[in-house]
N, C-alpha and C positions, 0 to 999 in steps of 0.2 A: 436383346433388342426386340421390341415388340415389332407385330407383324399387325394383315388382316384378320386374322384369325384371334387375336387377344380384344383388337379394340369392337371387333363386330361377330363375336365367334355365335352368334345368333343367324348371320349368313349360312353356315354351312350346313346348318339341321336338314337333311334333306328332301324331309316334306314339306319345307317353304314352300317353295318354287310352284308345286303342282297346286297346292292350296290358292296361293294367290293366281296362277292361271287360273283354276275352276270359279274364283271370286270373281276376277275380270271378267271370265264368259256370263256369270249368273247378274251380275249387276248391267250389262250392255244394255240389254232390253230398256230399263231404267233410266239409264241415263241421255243427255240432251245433247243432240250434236250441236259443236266437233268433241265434246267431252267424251265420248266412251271411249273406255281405258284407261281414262286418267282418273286420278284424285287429289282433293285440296293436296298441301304438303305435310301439314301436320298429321294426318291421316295415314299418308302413306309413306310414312317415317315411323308411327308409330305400329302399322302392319309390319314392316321389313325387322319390328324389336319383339312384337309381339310376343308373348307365351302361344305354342304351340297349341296345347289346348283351348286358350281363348281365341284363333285365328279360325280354328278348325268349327269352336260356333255358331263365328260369323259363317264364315261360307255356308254349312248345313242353313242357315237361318236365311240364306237371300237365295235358297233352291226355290221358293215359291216366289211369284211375280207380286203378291200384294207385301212381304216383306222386304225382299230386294227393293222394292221403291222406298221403305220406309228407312232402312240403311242407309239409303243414297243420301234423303232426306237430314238424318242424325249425321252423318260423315260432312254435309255439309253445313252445318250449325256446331259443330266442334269446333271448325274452323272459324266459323263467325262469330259466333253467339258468346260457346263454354272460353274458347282462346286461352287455352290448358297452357299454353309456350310463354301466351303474356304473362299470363299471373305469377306462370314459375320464375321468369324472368324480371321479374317485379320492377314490372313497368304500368301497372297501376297499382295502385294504393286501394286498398278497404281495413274498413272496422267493422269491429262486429257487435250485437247489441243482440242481447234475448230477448224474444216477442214475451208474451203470459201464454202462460203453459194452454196446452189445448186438451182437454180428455179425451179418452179415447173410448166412444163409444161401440168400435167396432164397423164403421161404416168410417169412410173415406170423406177427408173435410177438403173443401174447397178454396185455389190460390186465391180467392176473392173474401176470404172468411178473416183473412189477415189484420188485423188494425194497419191503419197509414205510420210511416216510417218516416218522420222528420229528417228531414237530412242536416240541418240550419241547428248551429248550438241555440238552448231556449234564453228566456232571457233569465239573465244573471248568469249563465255558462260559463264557465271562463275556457278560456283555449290558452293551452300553455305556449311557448316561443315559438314550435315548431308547427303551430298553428293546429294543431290535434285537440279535440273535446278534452276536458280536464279528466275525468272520467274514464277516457283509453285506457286500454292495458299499456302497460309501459313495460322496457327492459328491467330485467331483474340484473342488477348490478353485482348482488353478493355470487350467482350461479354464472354469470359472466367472467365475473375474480376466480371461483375456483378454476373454471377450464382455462384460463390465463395461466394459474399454477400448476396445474396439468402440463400443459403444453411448455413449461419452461419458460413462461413469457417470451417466446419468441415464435416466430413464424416458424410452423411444420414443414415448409416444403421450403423455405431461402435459408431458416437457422439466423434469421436477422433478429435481433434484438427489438426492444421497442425506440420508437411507437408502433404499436399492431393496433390491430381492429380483431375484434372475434367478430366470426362469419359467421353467418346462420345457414345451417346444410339446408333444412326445409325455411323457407324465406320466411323473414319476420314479417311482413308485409301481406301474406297468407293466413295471420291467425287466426283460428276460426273456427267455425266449420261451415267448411266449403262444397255443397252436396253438388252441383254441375260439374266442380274440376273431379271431386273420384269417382261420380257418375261416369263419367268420361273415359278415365283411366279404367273404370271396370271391364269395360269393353274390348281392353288389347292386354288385360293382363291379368291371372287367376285371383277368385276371390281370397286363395289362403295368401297368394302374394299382397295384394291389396291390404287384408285385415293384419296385417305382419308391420306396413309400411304405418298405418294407423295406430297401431299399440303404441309405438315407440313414440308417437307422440303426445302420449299420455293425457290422453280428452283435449286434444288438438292447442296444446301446448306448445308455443316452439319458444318460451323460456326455461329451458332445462340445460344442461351441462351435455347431456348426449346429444345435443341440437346444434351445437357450438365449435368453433375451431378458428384458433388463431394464426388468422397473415398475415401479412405485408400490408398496406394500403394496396398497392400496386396487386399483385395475388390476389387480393379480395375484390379489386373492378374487376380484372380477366377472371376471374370463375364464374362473376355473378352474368356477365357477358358472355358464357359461355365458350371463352376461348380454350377453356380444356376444362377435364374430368377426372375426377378421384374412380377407381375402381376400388373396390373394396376385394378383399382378398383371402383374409383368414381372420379370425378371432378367436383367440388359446381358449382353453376351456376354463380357465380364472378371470377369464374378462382382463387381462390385462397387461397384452399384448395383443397390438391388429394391425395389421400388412395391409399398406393400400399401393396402388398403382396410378402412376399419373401418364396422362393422355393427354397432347395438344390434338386439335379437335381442327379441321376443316373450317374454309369459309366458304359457305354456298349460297347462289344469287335465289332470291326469294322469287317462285313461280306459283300462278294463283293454279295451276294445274298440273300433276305430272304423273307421266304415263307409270303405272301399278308395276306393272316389273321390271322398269328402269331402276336399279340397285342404286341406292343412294353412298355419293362418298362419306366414308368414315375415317380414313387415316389421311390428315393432314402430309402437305408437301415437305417439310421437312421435319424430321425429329426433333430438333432443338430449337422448333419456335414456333409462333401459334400466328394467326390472322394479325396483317397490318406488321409485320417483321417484331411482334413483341415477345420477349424474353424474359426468364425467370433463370439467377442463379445461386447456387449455395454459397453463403458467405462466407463461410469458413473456407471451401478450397477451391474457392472459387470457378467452378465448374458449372457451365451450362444444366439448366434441367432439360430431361429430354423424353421424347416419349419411349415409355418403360421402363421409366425408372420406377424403384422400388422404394417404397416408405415405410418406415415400425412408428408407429404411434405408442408410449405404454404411459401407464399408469401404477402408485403403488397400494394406491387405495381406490376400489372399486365404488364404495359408497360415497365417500365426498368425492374424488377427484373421476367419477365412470368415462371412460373412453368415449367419443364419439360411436353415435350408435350405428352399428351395421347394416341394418337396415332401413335406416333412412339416407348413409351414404348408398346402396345399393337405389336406390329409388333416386338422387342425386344424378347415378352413373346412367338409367337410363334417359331420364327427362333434358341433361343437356346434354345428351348425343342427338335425340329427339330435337331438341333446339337447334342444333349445329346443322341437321342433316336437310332440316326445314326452311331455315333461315326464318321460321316464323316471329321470329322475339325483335326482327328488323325493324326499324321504323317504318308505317307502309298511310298513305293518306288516307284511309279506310279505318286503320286501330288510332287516330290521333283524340284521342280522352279528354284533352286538355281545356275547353270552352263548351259551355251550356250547349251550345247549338247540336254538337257532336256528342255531347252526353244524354240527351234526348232522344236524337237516330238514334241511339243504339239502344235504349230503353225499352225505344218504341217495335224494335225488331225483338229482342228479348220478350216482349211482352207478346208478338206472334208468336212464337218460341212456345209458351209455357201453353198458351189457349191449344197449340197442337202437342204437345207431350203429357200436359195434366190435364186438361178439359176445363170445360166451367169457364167461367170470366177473371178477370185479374185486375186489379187498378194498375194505370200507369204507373204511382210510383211504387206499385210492388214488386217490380219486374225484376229486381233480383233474389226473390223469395221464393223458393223451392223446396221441398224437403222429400225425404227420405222416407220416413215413415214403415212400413214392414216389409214391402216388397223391396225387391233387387232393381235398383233405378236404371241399373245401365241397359235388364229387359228392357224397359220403357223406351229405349232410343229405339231399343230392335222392334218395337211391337207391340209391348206389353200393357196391360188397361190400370194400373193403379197411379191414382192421387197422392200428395201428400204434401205437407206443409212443411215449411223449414226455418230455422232461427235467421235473421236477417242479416242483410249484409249490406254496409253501404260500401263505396266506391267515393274515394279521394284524388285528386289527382297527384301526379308523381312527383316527390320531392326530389330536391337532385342530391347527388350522391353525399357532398358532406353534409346537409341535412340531417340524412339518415342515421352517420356514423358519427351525432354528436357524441359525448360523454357522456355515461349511463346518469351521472348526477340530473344531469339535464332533463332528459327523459323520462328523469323519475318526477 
């Protein structure tokens, strides 16, 4: 039976505690009453998961008063702006389209240097069914089929037969690349954990067979809803066999503030069932799932049929605990995407956003263009002075769930 200790065993390190006191007292000064002490939630969900060493950063980095303001400043534009819980939660939609290459002369280009980024197919465009530029990346069908035959065609965690959906561990709805969301994530978690979670998706691919796993219909809303969590566990040294662990996850009420050493729930009220009384059972003996239960994944061919990759379930295990603890991925009238009006706000804060992180001026519709370029982007929230330009990214609004999960024929 799992405990607190398996689904948050990140609680008991025991130089949390005193870190995040020293971060409370260093950021007070900073912050704006009744806020001191508190933070957004995704922030302070994603401190209480944190790598130890990247926690211990932050704090050293907000001992001086003109950085702690500028922490305050990124902690709260995570929340707003980057909305790492949305995207993972893929509750909005983007594409993505490379700008023309920029040289690099060695000096620092400017977000205003960007060409304009038509959002509107041009004419003669076609847009397939699901109303996507003809042009999108689409599912690959045949790397879909293998992890089907992998998995036995049937659901990994019910054993139910088809109809399945193959799942995308890192969302398909993500592909890309996305320099705010690991910007972001840089900041509560080491760069070699970081560049580990990135390899595996092989130049930000999430059509691969290690990105993929087949469930239920049913299995595949509650994960992408975060109603529970794969842990990942072991990986034999042949790649083929891997132990994962499943976690039904808490429901927690979404607060635009909360106090930094209020410990966030992690272990759901019951074992055998997750948010809203829903259930998952093995169909063969019919038995409840429950949390801690134990899973083997294998495979008998490592190059056509690879396991699901380890380390993007490890990245999976903590973005929706992250989710769950936050409630951030909730519907809230602030994230609604859905009409011009509201995609404009948000543009237009975005676009404050980048004239204080990158400098310079920006066009309006550039304002999801960022990049990366050679310095370490997540300094830049803390403080740091480098520019950089980034491949583009539009934003779609959300299709709804059978949309998404048509047949790959479709798609193609």
């Amino acid at each position: 039976m799992a405990d607190t200790q398996t689904v948050c065993e990140e609680y008991n390190d025991p130089r949390r505690r005193p870190l995040l006191e020293q971060l409370k007292k260093n950021l007070w000064k900073s912050q704006e009453l009744p806020l001191r002490g508190t933070l957004p939630p995704t922030v302070q969900a994603c401190l209480w998961l944190a790598d130890i060493d990247a926690l211990q950063t932050i704090v050293d980095d907000s001992e001086e008063k003109r950085h702690s303001d500028r922490i305050v400043r990124s902690f709260r534009d995570i929340e707003d702006e980057t909305q790492i819980i949305q995207d993972w939660s893929q509750r909005k939609r983007i594409s993505v389209s490379r700008p023309p290459s920029i040289a690099s002369s060695g000096s620092s280009a400017s977000v205003s240097s960007l060409p304009a980024y038509n959002t509107t197919p041009t004419a003669g465009q076609k847009r397939t069914s699901s109303g996507k530029a003809a042009n999108e990346p689409g599912r690959n069908r045949y790397r879909a089929e293998a992890a089907r035959i992998r998995d036995k065609k049937q659901c990994v965690l019910t054993k139910a037969g088809e109809p399945n959906q193959m799942a995308h561990i890192f969302p398909y709805a993500m592909q890309g690349e996305r320099i705010t969301f690991w910007a972001a994530l840089e900041m509560f978690w080491t760069a070699e954990r970081i560049e580990k979670w990135k390899k595996s998706l092989k130049v930000n691919a999430t059509e691969i067979v290690e990105n993929l796993i087949c469930l239920s219909p049913n299995a595949h809303m509650y994960w992408t809803k975060a109603c529970f969590a794969l842990k990942p566990l072991k990986i034999s040294d042949d790649h083929k066999r891997l132990d994962i662990q499943f976690f039904w996850l808490p429901t927690n009420r979404y607060e635009r503030a909360k106090a930094i050493m209020d410990q966030p729930a992690l272990l759901a009220s019951s074992t055998d069932r997750g948010p809203n009384s829903v259930k998952l059972f093995n169909n063969i003996n019919e038995r409840k799932l429950r949390t801690g239960d134990k899973i083997t994944l294998e495979t008998d061919d490592t190059d056509k049929y690879p396991l699901p990759s380890f380390e993007l379930l490890e990245m999976q295990w903590f973005l929706h605990r992250v989710a769950a603890m936050s409630a951030a991925a909730e519907p809230r009238d602030d994230f609604n995407d859905d009409d011009d009006d509201n995609d404009r706000s948000r543009k237009i804060r975005v676009h404050s956003w980048l004239k204080k992180t990158c400098g310079g001026e920006a066009d309006l519709e550039q304002t999801d263009h960022v990049s990366m370029g050679s310095s370490n982007y997540s300094s830049r929230l803390r403080g740091g002075d480098g520019r950089n330009i980034s491949k583009k990214v539009k934003e779609e609004p959300e299709e709804g769930f059978e949309e998404e999960e048509k047949s790959e024929e479709e798609e193609e």
